[in-house]
Backbone as CSV, one residue per row, in Angstrom:
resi,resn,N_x,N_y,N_z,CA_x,CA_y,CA_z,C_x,C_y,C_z
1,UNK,17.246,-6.613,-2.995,16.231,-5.778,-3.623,15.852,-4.673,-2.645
2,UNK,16.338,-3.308,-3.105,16.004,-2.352,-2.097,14.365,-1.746,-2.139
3,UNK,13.488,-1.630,-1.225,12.028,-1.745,-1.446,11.882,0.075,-0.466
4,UNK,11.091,0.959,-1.825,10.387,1.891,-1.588,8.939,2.635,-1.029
5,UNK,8.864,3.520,-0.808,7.116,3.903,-0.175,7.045,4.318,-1.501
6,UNK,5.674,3.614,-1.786,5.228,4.055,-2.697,3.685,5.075,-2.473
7,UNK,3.247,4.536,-1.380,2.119,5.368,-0.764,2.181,5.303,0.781
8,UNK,1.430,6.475,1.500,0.700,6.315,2.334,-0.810,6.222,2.327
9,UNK,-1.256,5.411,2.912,-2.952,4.946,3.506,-3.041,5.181,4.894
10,UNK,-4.716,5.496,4.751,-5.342,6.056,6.094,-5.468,5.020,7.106
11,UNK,-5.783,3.655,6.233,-6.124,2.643,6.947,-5.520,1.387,6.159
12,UNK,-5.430,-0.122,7.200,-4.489,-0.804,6.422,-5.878,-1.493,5.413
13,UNK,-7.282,-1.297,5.710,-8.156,-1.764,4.449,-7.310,-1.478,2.949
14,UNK,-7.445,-0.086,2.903,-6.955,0.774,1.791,-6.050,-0.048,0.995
15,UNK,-4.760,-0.048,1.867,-3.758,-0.257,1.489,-3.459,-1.689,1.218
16,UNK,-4.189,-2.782,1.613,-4.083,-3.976,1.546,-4.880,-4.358,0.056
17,UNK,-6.015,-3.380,-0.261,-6.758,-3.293,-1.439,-5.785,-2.981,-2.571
18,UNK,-5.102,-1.589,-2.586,-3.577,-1.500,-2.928,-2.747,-2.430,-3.611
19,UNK,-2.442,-3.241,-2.540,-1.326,-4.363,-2.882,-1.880,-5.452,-3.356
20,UNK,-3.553,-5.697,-3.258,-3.835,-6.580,-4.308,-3.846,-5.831,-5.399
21,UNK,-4.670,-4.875,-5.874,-4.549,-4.094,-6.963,-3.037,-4.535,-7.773
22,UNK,-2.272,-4.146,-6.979,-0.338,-4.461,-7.828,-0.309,-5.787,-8.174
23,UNK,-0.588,-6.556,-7.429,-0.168,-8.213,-7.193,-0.916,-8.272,-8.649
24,UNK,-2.280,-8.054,-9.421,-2.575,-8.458,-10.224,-2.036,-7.951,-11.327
25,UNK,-1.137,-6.739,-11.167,-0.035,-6.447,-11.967,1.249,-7.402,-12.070
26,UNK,1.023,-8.260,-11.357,2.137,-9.141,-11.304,3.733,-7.784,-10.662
27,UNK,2.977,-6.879,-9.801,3.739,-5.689,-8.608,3.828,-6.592,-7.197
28,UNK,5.054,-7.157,-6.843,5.120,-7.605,-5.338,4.988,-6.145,-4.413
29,UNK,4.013,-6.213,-3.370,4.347,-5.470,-2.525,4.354,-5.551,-1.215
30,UNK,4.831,-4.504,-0.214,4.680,-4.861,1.288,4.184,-3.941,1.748
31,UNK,2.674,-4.320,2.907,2.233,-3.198,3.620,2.933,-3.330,4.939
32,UNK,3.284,-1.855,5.548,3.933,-1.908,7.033,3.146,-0.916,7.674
33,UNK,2.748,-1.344,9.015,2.010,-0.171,9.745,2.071,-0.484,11.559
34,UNK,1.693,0.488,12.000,1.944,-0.148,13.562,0.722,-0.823,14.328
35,UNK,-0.227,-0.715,13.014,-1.520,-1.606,13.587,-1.683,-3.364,14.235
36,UNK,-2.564,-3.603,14.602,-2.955,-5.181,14.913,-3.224,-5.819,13.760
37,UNK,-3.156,-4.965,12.583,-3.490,-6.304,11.396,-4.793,-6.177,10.768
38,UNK,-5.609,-6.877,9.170,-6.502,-6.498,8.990,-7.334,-7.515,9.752
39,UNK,-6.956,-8.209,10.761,-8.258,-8.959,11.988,-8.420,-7.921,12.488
40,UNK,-7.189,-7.351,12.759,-7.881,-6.281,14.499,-8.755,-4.982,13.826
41,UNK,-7.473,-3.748,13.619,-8.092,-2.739,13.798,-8.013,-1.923,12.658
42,UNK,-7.931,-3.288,11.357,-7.698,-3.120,9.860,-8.476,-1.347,9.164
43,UNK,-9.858,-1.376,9.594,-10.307,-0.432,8.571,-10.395,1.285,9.461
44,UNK,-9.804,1.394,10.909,-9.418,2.419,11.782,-8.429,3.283,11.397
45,UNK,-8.733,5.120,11.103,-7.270,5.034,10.727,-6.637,5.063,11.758
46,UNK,-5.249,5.554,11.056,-4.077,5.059,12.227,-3.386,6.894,11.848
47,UNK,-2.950,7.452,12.688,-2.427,8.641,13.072,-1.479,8.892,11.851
48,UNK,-0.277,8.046,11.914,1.110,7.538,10.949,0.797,7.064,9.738
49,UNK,-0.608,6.448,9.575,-1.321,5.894,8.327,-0.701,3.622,8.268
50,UNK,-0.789,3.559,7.233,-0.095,2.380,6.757,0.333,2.605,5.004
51,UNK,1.893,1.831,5.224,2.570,2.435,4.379,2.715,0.966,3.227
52,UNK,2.540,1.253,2.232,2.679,0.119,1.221,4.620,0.674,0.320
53,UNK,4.835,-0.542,0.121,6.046,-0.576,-0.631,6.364,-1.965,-1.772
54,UNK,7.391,-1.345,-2.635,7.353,-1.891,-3.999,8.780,-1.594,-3.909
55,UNK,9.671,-3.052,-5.174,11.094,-2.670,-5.251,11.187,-1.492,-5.607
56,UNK,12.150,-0.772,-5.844,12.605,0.050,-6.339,12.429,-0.023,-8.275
57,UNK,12.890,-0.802,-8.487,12.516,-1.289,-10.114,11.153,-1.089,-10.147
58,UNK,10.242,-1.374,-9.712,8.731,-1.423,-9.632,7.707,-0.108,-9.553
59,UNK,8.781,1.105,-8.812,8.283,1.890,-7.745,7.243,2.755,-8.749
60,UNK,7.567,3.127,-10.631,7.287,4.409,-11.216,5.879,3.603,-11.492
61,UNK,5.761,2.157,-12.154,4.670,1.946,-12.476,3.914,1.651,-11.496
62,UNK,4.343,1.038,-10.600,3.196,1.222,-8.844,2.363,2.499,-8.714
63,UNK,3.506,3.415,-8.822,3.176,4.632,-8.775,1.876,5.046,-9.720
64,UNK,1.637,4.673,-10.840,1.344,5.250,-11.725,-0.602,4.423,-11.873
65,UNK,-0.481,3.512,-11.612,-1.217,2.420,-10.808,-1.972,2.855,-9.985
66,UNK,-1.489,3.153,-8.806,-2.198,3.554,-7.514,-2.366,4.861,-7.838
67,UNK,-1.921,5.838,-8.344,-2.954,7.348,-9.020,-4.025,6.405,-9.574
68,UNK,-3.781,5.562,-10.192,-5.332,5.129,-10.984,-5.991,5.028,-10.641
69,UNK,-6.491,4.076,-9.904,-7.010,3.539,-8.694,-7.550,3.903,-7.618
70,UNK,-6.622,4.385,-7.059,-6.918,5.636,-5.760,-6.522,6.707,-5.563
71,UNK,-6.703,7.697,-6.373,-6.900,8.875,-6.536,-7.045,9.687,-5.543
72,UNK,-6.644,10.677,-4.796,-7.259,11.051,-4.098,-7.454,10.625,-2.485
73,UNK,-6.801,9.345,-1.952,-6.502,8.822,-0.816,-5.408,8.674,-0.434
């Protein structure tokens, strides 16, 4: 399963909010970022951001989702 960016986030809060948002779409997703995690330095942004991803099959309605949602971030 080849897995796409579907967004960038400022912070991995955001983006972890994100991927629950999908998950209750029954949307698997993965956040990747170069942070410590949402213990450490979860709601800081990060320069590079944190990047959420969705299969490829998944990617248009993720997409379409996260405009909903978060608009604007």
């Amino acid at each position: 399963m080849k897995m796409v960016l579907v967004k960038n986030f400022p912070n991995r809060l955001l983006a972890e909010q994100a991927r629950e948002s999908l998950e209750l779409e029954d949307i698997p997703s993965l956040v990747q970022a170069s942070d410590t995690g949402i213990v450490g330095l979860g709601s800081i942004g990060l320069a590079e951001g944190v990047d959420l991803y969705v299969s490829e099959e998944c990617a248009v309605r993720a997409s379409e989702i996260l405009q909903t949602v978060f608009d604007g971030i």
